[in-house]
MIVORO-638385 format. One record per residue (C-alpha): x, y, z; residue in three letters. Coordinates in pm, whole numbers, plus 50000, padded with zeros to 5 digits. Layout:
! residues N
<r><X>X</X><Y>Y</Y><Z>Z</Z><res>ALA</res></r>
...
! end
This chain:
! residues 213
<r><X>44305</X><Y>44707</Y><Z>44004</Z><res>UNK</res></r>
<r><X>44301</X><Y>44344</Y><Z>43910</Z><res>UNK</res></r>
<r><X>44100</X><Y>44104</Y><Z>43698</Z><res>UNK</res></r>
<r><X>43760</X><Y>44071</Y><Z>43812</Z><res>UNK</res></r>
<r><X>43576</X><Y>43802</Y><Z>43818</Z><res>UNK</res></r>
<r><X>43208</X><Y>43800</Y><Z>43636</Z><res>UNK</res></r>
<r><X>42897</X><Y>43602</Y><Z>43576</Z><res>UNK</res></r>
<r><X>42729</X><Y>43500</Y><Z>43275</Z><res>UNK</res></r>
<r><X>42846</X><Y>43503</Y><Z>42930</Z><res>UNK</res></r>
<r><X>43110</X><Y>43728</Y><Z>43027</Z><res>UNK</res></r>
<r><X>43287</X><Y>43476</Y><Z>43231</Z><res>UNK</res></r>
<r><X>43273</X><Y>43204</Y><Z>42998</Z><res>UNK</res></r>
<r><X>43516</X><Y>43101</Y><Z>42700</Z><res>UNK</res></r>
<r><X>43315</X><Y>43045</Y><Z>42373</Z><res>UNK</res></r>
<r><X>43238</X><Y>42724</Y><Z>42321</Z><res>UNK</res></r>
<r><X>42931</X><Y>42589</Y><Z>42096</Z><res>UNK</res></r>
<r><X>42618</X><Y>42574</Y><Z>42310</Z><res>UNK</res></r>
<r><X>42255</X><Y>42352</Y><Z>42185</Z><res>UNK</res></r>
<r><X>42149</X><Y>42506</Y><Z>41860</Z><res>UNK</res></r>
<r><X>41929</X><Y>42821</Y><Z>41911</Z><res>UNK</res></r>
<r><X>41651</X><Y>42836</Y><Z>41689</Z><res>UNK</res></r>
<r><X>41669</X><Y>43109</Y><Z>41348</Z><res>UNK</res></r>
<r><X>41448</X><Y>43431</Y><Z>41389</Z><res>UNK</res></r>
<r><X>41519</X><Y>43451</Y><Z>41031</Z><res>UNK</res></r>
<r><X>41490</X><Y>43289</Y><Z>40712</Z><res>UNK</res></r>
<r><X>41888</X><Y>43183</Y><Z>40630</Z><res>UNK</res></r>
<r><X>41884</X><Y>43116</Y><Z>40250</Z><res>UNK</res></r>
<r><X>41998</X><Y>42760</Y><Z>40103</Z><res>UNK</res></r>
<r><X>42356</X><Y>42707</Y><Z>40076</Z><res>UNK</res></r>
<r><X>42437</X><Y>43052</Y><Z>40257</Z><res>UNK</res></r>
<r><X>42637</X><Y>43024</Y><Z>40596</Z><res>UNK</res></r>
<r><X>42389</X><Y>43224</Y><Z>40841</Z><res>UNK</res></r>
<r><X>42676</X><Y>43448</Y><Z>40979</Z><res>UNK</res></r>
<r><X>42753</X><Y>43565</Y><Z>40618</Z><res>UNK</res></r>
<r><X>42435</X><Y>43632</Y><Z>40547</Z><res>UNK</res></r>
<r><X>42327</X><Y>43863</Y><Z>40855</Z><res>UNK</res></r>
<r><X>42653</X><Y>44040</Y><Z>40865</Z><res>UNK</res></r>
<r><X>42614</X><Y>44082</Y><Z>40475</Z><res>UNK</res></r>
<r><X>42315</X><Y>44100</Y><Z>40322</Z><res>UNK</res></r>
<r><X>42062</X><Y>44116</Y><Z>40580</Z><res>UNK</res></r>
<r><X>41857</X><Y>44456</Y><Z>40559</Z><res>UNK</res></r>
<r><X>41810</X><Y>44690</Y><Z>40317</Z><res>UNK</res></r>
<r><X>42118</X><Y>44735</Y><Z>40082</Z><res>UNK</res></r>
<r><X>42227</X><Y>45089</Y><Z>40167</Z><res>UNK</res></r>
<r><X>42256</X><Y>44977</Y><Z>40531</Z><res>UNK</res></r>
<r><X>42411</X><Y>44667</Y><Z>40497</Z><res>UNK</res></r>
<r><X>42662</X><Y>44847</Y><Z>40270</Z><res>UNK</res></r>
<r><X>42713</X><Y>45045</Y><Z>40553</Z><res>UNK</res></r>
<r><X>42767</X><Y>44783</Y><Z>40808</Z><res>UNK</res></r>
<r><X>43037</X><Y>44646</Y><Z>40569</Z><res>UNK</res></r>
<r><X>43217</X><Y>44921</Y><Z>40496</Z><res>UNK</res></r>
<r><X>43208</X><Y>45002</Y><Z>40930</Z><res>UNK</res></r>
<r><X>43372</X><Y>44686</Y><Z>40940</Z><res>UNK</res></r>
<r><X>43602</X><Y>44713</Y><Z>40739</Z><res>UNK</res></r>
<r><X>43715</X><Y>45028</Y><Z>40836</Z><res>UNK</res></r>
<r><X>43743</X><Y>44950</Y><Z>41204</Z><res>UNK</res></r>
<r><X>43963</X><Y>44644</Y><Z>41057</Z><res>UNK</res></r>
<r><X>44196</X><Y>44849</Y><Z>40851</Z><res>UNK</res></r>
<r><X>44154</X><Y>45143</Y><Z>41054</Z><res>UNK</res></r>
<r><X>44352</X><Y>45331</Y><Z>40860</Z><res>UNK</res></r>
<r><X>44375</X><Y>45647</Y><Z>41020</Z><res>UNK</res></r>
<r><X>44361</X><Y>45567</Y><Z>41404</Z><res>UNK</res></r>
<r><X>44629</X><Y>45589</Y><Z>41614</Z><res>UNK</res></r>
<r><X>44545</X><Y>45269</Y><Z>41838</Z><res>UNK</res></r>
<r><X>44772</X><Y>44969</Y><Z>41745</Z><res>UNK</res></r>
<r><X>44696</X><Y>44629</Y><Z>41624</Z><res>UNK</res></r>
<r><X>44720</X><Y>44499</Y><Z>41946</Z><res>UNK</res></r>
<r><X>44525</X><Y>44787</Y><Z>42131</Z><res>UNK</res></r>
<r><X>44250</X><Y>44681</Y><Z>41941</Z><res>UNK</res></r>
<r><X>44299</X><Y>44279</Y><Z>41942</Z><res>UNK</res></r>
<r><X>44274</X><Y>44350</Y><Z>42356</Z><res>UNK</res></r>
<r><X>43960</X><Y>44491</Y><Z>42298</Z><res>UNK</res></r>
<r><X>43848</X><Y>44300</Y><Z>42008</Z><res>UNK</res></r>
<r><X>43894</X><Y>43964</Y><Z>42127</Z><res>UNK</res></r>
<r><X>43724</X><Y>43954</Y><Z>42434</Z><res>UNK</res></r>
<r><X>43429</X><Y>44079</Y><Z>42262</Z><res>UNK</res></r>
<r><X>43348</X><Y>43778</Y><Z>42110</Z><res>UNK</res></r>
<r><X>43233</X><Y>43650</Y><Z>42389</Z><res>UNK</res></r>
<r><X>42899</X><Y>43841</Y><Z>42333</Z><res>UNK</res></r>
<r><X>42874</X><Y>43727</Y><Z>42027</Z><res>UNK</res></r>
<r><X>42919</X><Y>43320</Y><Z>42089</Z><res>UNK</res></r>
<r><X>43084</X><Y>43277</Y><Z>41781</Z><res>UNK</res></r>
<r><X>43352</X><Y>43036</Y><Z>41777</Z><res>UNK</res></r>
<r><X>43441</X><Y>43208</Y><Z>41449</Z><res>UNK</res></r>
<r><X>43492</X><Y>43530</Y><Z>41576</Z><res>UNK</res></r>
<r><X>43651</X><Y>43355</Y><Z>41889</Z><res>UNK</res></r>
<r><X>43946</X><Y>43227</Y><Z>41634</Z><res>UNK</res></r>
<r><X>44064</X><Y>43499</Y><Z>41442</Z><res>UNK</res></r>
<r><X>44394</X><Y>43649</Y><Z>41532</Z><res>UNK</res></r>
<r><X>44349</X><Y>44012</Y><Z>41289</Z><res>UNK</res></r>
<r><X>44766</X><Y>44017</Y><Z>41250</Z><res>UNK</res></r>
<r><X>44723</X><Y>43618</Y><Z>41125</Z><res>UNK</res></r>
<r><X>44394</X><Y>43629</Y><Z>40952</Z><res>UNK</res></r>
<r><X>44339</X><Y>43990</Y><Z>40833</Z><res>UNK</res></r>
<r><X>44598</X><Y>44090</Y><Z>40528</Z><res>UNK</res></r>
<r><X>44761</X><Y>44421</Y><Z>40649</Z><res>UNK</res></r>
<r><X>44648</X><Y>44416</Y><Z>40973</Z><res>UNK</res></r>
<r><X>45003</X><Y>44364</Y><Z>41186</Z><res>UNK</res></r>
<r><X>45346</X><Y>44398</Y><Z>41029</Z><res>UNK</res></r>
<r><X>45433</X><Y>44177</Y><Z>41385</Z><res>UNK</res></r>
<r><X>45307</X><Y>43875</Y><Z>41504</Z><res>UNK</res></r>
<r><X>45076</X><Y>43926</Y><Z>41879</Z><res>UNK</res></r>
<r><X>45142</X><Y>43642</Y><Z>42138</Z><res>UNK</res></r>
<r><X>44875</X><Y>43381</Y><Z>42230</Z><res>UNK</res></r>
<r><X>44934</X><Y>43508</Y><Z>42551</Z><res>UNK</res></r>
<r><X>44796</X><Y>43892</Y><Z>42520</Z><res>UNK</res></r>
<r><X>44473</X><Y>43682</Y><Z>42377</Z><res>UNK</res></r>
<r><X>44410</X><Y>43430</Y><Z>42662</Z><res>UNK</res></r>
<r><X>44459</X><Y>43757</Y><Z>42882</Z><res>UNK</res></r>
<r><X>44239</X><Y>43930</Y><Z>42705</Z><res>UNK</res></r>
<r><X>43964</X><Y>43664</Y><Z>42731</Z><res>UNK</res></r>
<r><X>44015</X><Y>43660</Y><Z>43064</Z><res>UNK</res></r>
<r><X>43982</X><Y>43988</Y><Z>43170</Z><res>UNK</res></r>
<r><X>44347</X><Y>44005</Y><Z>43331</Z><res>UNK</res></r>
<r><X>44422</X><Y>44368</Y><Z>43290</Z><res>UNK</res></r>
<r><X>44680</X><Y>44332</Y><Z>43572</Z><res>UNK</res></r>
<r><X>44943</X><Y>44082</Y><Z>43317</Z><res>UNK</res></r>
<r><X>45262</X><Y>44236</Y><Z>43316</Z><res>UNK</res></r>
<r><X>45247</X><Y>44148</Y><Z>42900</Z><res>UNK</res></r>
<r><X>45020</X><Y>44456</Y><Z>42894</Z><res>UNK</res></r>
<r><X>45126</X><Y>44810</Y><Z>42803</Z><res>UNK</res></r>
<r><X>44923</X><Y>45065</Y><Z>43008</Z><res>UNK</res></r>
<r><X>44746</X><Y>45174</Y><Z>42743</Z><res>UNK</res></r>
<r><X>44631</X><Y>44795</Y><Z>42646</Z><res>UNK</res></r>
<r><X>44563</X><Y>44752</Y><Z>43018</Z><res>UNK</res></r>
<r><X>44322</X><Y>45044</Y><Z>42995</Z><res>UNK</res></r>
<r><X>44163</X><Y>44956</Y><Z>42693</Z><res>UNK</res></r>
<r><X>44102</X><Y>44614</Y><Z>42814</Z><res>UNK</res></r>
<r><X>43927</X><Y>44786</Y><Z>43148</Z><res>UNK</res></r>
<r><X>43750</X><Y>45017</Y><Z>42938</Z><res>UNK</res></r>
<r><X>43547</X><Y>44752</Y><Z>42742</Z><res>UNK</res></r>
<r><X>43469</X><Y>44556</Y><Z>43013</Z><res>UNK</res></r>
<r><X>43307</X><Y>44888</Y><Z>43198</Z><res>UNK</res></r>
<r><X>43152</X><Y>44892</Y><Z>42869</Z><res>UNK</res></r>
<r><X>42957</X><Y>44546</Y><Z>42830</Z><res>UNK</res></r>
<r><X>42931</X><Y>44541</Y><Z>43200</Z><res>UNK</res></r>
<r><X>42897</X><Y>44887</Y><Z>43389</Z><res>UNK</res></r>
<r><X>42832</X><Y>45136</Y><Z>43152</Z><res>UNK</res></r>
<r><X>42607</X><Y>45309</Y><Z>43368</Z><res>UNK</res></r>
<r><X>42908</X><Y>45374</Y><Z>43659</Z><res>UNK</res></r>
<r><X>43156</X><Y>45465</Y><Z>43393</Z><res>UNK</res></r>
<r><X>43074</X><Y>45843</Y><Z>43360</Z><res>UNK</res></r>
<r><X>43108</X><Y>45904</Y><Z>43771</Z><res>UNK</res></r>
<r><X>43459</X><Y>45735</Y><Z>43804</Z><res>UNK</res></r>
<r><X>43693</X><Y>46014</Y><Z>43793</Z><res>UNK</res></r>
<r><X>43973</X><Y>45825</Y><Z>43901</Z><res>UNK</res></r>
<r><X>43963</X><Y>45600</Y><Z>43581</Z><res>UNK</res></r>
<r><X>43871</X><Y>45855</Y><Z>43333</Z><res>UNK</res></r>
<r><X>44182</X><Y>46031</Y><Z>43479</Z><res>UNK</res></r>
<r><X>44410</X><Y>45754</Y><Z>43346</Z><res>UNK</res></r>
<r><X>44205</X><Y>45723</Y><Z>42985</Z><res>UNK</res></r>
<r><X>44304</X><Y>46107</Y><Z>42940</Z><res>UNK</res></r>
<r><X>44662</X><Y>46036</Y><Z>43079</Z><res>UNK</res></r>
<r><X>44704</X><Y>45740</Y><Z>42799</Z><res>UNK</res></r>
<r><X>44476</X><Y>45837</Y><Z>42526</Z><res>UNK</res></r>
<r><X>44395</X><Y>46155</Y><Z>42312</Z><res>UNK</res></r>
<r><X>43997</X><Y>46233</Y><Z>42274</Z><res>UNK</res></r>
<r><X>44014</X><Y>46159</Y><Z>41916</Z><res>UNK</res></r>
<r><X>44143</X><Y>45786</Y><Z>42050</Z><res>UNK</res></r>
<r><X>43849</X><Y>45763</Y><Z>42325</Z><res>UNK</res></r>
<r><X>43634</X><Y>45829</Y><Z>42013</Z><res>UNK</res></r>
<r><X>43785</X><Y>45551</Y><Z>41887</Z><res>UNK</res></r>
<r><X>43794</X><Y>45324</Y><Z>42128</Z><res>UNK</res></r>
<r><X>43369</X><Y>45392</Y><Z>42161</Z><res>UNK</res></r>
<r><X>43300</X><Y>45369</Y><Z>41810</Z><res>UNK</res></r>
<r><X>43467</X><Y>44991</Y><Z>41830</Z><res>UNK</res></r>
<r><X>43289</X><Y>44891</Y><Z>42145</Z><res>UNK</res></r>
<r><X>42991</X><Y>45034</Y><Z>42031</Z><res>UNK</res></r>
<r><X>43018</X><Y>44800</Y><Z>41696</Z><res>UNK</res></r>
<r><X>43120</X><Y>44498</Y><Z>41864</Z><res>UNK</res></r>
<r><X>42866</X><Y>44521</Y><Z>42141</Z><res>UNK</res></r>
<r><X>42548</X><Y>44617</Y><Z>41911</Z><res>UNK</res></r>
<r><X>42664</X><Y>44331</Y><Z>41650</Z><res>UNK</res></r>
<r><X>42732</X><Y>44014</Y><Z>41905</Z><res>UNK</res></r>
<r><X>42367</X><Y>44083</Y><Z>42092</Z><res>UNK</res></r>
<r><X>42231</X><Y>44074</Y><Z>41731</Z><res>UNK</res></r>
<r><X>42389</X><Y>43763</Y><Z>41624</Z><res>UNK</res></r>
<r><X>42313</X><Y>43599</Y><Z>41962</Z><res>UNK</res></r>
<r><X>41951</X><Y>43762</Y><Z>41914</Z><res>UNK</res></r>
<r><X>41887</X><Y>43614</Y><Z>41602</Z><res>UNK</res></r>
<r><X>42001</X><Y>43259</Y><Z>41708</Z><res>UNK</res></r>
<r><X>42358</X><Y>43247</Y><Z>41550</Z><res>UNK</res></r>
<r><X>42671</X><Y>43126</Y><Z>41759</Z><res>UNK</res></r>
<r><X>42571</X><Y>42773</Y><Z>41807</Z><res>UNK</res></r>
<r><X>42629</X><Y>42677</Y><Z>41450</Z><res>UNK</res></r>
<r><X>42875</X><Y>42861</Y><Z>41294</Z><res>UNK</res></r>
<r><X>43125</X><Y>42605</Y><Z>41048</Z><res>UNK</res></r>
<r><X>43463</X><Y>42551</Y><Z>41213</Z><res>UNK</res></r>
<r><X>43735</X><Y>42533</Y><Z>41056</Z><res>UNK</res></r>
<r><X>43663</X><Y>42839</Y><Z>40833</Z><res>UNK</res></r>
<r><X>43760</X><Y>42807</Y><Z>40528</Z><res>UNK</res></r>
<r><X>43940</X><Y>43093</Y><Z>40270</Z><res>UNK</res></r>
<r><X>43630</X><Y>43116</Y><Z>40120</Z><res>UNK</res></r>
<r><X>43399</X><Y>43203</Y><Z>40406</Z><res>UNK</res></r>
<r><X>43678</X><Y>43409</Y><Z>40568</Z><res>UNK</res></r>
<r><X>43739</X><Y>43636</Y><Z>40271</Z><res>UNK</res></r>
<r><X>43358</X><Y>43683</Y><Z>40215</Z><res>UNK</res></r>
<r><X>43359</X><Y>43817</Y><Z>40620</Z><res>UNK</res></r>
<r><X>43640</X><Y>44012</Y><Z>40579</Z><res>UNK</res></r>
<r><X>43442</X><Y>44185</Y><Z>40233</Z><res>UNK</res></r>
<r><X>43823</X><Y>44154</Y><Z>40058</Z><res>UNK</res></r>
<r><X>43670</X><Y>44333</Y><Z>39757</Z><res>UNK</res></r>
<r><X>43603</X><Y>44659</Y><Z>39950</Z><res>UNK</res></r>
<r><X>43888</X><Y>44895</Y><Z>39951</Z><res>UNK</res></r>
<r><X>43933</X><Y>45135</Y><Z>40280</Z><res>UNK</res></r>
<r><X>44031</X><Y>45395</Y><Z>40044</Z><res>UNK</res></r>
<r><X>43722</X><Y>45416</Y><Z>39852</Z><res>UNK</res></r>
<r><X>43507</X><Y>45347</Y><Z>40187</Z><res>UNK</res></r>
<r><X>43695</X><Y>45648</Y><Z>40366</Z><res>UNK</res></r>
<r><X>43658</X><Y>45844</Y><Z>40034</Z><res>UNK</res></r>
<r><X>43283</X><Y>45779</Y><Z>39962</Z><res>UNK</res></r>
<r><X>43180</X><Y>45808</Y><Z>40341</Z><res>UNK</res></r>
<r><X>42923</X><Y>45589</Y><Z>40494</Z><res>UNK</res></r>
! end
């Protein structure tokens, strides 16, 4: 099965749009993505959204690959409308992430929904299809034997888990950002600072894994 083409924000590279109005107070001085992603809630939940993402960044213990997960990541910023998000590349921009480099091309891909590219393993093919069923056909996933067929031929069910437990993350957090009225305004380039204060440097994955969420 090919690339498929979609409407909406799906279809559409990230690019800023008119600034959406706040539907929250942004403090002063603080960059509005920094601030909902880190320190908007109550404390022991956004702990807990920091720590997620930084676990799901490291990931540690998962057997997907850094580029198994850039396939998947990547895309998802579309939901999000954040041309932040939109120019990270984890191996380049995330310490640890990728002892290799990942090609521009598995990213424009990717964003493009081409799951056919012959630059794809099967398994990043699959991945690729799986969050797009995700954002865009959840409700047809579960009935498609054919394609849950391949998933078990590619991935373990400890993988799957995975796999939901990123799209789940990504999905829930880019229709809050975009909900809230951030995506439009977001500082480009980022700088060290901003980047290390989104990537939470001073959280360790060992203590986060050890202490539990």
């Amino acid at each position: 099965m090919g690339p498929i083409k979609t409407m909406g924000w799906l279809a559409r590279p990230v690019k800023r749009r008119e600034k959406m109005p706040y539907r929250i107070d942004v403090p002063e001085g603080k960059e509005a993505l920094d601030h909902i992603l880190n320190d908007l809630g109550t404390p022991q939940l956004v702990e807990a959204r920091k720590r997620m993402f930084r676990i799901i960044y490291d990931a540690p213990e998962t057997t997907l690959t850094p580029r198994e997960r850039e396939v998947m990541r990547f895309p998802s910023t579309a939901v999000m409308g954040c041309p932040i998000c939109n120019s990270l590349r984890l191996w380049r921009d995330w310490p640890g992430f990728s002892d290799e480099p990942i090609e521009e091309e598995l990213y424009v891909n990717a964003g493009e929904w081409n799951w056919s590219w012959d630059g794809f393993t099967p398994r990043e093919a699959l991945a690729l299809r799986f969050i797009h069923r995700f954002f865009t056909s959840v409700d047809e996933m579960n009935d498609d034997d054919e394609f849950w067929a391949a998933m078990h031929a590619h991935f373990t069910d400890t993988e799957i888990g995975d796999i939901g437990v990123m799209a789940s993350t990504w999905l829930g957090t880019g229709h809050l950002l975009k909900a809230l009225g951030i995506g439009s305004v977001c500082p480009m380039p980022v700088n060290d600072e901003l980047l290390s204060r989104l990537r939470n440097d001073n959280i360790k994955v060992a203590n986060a894994v050890a202490g539990g969420l």
